[in-house]
C-alpha positions in Angstrom: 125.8 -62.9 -9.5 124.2 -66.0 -7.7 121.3 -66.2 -4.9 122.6 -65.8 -1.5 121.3 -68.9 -0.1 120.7 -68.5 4.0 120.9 -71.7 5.5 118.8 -72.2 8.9 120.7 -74.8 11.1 118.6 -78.2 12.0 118.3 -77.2 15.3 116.4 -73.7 14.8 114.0 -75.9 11.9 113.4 -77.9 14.4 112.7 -75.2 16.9 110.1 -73.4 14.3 108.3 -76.9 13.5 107.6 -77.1 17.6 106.5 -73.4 18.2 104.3 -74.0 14.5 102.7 -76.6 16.3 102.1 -75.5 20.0 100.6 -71.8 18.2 98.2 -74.9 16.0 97.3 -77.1 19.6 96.4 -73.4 20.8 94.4 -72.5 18.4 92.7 -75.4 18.2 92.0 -75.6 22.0 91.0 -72.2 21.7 88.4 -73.1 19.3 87.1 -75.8 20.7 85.9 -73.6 24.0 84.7 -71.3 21.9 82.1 -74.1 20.7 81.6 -75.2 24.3 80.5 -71.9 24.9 78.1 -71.1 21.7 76.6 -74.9 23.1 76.1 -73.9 26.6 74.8 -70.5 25.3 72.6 -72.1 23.1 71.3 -74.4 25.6 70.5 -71.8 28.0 68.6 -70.1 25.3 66.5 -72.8 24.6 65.9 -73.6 28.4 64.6 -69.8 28.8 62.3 -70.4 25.9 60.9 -73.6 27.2 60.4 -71.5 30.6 58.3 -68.6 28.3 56.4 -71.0 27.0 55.3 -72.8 29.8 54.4 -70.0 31.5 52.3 -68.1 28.8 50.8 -71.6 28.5 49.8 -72.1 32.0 48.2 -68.0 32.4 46.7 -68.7 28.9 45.3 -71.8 30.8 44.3 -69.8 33.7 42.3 -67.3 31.3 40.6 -69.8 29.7 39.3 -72.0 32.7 36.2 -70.0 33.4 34.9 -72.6 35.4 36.6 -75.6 37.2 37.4 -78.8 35.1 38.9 -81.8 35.9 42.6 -81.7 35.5 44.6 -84.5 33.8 46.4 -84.7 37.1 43.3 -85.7 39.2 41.7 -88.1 36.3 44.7 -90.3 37.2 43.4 -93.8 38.4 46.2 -96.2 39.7 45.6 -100.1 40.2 47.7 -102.0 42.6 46.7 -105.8 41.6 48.7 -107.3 44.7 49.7 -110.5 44.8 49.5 -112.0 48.5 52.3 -112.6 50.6 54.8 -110.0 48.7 54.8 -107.2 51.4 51.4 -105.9 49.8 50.0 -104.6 52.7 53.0 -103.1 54.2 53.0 -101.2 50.6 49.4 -100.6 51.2 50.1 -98.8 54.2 52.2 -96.5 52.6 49.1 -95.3 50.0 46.6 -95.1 53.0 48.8 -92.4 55.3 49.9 -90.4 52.2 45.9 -89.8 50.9 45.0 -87.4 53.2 47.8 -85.4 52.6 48.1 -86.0 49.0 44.5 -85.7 48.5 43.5 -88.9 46.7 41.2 -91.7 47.3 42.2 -95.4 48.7 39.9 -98.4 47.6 40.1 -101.8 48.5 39.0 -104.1 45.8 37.2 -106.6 48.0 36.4 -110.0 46.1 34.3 -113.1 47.4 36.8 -115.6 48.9 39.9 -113.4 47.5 39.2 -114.7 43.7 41.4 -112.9 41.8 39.1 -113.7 38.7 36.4 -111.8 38.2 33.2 -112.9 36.2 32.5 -111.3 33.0 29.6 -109.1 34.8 31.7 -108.1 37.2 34.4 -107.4 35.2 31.8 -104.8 33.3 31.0 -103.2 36.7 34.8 -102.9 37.7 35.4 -101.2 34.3 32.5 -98.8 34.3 33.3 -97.9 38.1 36.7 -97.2 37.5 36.6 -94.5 34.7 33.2 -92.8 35.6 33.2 -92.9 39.5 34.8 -89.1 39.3 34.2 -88.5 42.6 36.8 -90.5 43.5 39.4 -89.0 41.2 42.1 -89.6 41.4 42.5 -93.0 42.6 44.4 -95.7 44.0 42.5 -99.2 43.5 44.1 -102.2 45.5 43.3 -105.9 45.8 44.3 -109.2 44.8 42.8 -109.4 41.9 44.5 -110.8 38.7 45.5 -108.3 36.0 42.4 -106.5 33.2 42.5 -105.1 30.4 40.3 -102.4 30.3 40.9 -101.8 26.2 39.1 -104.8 25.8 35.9 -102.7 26.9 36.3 -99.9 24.7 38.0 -97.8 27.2 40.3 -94.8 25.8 42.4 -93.8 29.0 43.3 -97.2 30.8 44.7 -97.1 34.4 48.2 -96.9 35.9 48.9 -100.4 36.8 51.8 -101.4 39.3 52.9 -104.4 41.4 55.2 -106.0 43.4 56.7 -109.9 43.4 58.9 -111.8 45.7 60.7 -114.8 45.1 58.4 -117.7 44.4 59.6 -119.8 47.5 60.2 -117.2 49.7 56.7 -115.8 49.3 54.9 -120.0 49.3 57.3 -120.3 52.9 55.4 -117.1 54.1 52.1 -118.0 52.9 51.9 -121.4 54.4 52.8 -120.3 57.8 50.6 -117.5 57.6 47.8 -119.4 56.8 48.5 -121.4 60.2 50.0 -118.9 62.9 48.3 -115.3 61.3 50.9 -112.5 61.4 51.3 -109.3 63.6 48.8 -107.1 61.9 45.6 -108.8 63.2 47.2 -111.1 65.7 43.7 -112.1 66.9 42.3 -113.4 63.9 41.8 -117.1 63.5 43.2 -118.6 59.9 42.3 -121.1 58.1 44.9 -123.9 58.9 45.1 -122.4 62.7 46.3 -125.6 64.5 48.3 -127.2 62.0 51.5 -127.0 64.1 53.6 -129.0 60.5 56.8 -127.2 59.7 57.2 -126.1 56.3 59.6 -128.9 55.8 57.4 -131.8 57.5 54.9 -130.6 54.8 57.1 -131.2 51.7 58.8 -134.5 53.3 55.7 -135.7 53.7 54.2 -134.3 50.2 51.9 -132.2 51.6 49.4 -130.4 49.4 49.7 -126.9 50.6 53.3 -127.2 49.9 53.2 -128.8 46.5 55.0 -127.3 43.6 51.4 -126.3 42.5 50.7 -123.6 44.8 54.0 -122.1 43.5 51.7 -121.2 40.3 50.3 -117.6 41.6 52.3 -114.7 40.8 52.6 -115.4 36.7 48.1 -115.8 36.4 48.2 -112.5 38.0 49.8 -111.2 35.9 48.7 -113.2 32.7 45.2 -112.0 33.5 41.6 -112.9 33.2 42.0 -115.8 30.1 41.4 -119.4 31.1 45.1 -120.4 30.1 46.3 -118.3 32.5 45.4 -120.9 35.4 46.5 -123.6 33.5 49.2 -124.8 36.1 52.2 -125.0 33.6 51.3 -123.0 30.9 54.1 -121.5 28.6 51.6 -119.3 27.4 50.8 -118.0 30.3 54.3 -117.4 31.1 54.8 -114.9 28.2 52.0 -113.3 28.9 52.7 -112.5 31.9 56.0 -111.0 30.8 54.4 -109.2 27.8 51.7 -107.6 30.0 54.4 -107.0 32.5 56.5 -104.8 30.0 53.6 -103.7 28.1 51.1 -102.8 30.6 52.8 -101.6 33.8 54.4 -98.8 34.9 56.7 -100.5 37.2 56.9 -103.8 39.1 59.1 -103.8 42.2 60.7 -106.9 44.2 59.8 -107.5 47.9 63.4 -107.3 48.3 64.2 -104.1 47.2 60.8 -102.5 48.4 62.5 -99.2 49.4 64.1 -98.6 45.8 60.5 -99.3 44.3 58.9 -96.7 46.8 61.8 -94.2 45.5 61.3 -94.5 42.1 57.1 -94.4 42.8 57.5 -91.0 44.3 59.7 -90.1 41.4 57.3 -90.7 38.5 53.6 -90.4 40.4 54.3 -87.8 42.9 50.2 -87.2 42.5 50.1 -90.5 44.6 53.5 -90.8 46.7 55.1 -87.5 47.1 56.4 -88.0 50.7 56.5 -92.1 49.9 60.0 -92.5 51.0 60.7 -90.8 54.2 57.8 -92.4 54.9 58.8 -95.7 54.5 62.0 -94.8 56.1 60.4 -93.6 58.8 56.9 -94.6 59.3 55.8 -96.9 61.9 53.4 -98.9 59.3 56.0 -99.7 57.0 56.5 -103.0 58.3 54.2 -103.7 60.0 53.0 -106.8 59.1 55.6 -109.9 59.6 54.3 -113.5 59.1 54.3 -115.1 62.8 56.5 -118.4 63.1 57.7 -118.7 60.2 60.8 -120.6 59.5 62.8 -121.0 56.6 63.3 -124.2 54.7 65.8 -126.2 54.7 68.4 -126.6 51.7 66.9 -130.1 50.8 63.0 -128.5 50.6 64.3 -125.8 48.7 66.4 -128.5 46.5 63.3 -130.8 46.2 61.1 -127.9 45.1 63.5 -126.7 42.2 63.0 -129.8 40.8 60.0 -128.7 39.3 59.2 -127.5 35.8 56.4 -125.3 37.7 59.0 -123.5 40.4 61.4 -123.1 37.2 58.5 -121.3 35.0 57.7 -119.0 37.8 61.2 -118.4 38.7 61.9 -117.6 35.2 59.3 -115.0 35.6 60.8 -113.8 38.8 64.3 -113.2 37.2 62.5 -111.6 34.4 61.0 -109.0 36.6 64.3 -108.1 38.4 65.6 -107.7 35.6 63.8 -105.5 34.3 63.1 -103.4 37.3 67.2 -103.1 37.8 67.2 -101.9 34.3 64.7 -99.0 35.2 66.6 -98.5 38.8 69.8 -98.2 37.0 68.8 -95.6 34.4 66.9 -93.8 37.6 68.7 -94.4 41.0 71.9 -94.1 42.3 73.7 -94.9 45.7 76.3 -92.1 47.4 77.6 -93.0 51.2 75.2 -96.0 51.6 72.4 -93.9 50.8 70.0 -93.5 47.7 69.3 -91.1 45.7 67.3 -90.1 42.2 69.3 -88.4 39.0 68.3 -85.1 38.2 66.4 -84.1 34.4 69.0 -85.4 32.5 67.3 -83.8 29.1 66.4 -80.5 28.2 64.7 -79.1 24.4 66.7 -77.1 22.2 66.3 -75.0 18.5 62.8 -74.5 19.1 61.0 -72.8 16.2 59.1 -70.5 15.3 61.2 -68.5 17.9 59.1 -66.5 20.1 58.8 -62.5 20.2 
């Protein structure tokens, strides 16, 4: 007696193959929220943790202060090295109405004829001031004064520095014609080249020295520092530098032009200094306060004629290098919804912590 051989049509083999296969897409999909879920679990473990910890560090911290010290938070000591004509003071503003209420101290670093160098004895004094005057912890240091480096004097904890730059003509066009018709801050004050009634353009037509390529040389010494290369109109050394020490040794350098991003982003990572930073500038009558009077911009062809130079393409190449950099730190921080800014929330968090905790 032969098997009895059933035979399935093709259409019903077919029928079995599909149901296989939508049980297997189930089963998968199934499995694959399960992970989500032990992930999600597991991450709100490890937050919880991180929360015990914290707090049986900070009442183990509150035990053991028997008597007041000085916090890491108030041995902070941030140096605003400003370059002139970059919207410095408006800035400035900002830290003088926040340090009553954020309780920190406001000095301006006053220097003989603005020199932004400082001799080598002074430079001592500065140092010494800055990490032992306690009583002024913490602190906000301002004045245009070109960029130290504090390690060079032995120092272990080294200051928060930050600036701001502008672009290199813009902020020559606003110096010349503040030097000549002041600026709405302290209206009654008589500059230097008060009287001088030469347009910006006149001045480079005529190949005037306060307009010369030359005074374009500013904003890469300050931040290339206290070496005598630094001031060496030209210098490619100076120029890299400048952008080392700018990567390397600040926290963050903003752009006149997007001042308001850079307050943001301040507040963000020293509240200490500028919690309160933004409305304020949003808000705040002293925000802008101070605008160049008369000024006018140049023409296309003074513009033009000034590009020519190797001296406005070095500092320009510093510019761009700047804004490049602080869009890079913007974009990982910032982002814009309805016109308006806004900063991204923690976007890490600690897991498989051991030794687990009782």
């Amino acid at each position: 007696m032969g098997l009895l051989r059933i035979m399935i049509p093709p259409k019903f083999q077919l029928l079995a193959l599909l149901a296989f296969a939508v049980a297997m897409f189930f089963l998968e999909n199934q499995i694959q929220k399960l992970e989500e879920s032990r992930g999600k679990l597991e991450r709100a473990i490890a937050r919880h943790e991180v929360r015990e910890i914290e707090q049986r560090h900070t009442q183990d911290g509150l035990r053991e202060r028997e008597t007041p010290s000085v916090a890491d938070s108030e041995d902070v000591v941030v140096i605003y090295n400003r370059v002139p004509k970059t919207a410095s003071t408006s800035f400035t503003n900002i830290a003088y109405d926040l340090c009553g209420k954020n309780h920190y101290h406001v000095l301006h670093i006053n220097t003989t004829k603005n020199n932004p160098v400082m001799s080598m004895q002074d430079q001592v004094r500065f140092v010494k001031n800055v990490t032992e005057w306690r009583e002024m912890k913490p602190a906000f240091y301002h004045g245009h004064v070109s960029f130290l480096d504090f390690t060079k004097f032995g120092v272990k904890k080294k200051p928060v520095y930050i600036n701001v730059i502008r672009d290199p003509i813009e902020r020559l066009v606003s110096y010349y014609y503040f030097l000549r018709f002041g600026d709405d801050y302290r209206p009654g004050l008589r500059r230097r080249k008060q009287g001088d009634k030469k347009t910006f353009d006149e001045c480079v037509s005529a190949g005037g020295s306060d307009c010369a390529p030359e005074k374009l040389w500013l904003q890469i010494p300050f931040f290339c520092g206290h070496y005598s290369e630094c001031w060496n109109v030209g210098s490619h050394w100076a120029l890299e530098q400048a952008k080392y020490n700018l990567v390397n040794e600040y926290l963050l350098v903003g752009v006149t032009e997007e001042l308001e991003d850079f307050v943001m982003m301040l507040e963000a990572a020293l509240p200490r200094f500028f919690r309160g930073a933004t409305e304020l500038y949003r808000t705040g009558k002293k925000s802008h306060l101070r605008k160049t009077s008369e000024k006018k911009p140049p023409t296309k062809e003074s513009i033009a004629k000034l590009q020519q130079s190797a001296i406005w393409k070095m500092e320009n190449e510093f510019y761009e290098f700047a804004l490049e950099q602080f869009q890079f730190v913007r974009a990982h921080a910032v982002r814009e919804k309805d016109g308006e800014l806004y900063l991204l929330a923690q976007n890490f968090f600690y897991e498989k912590i051991y030794p687990k905790t009782n």
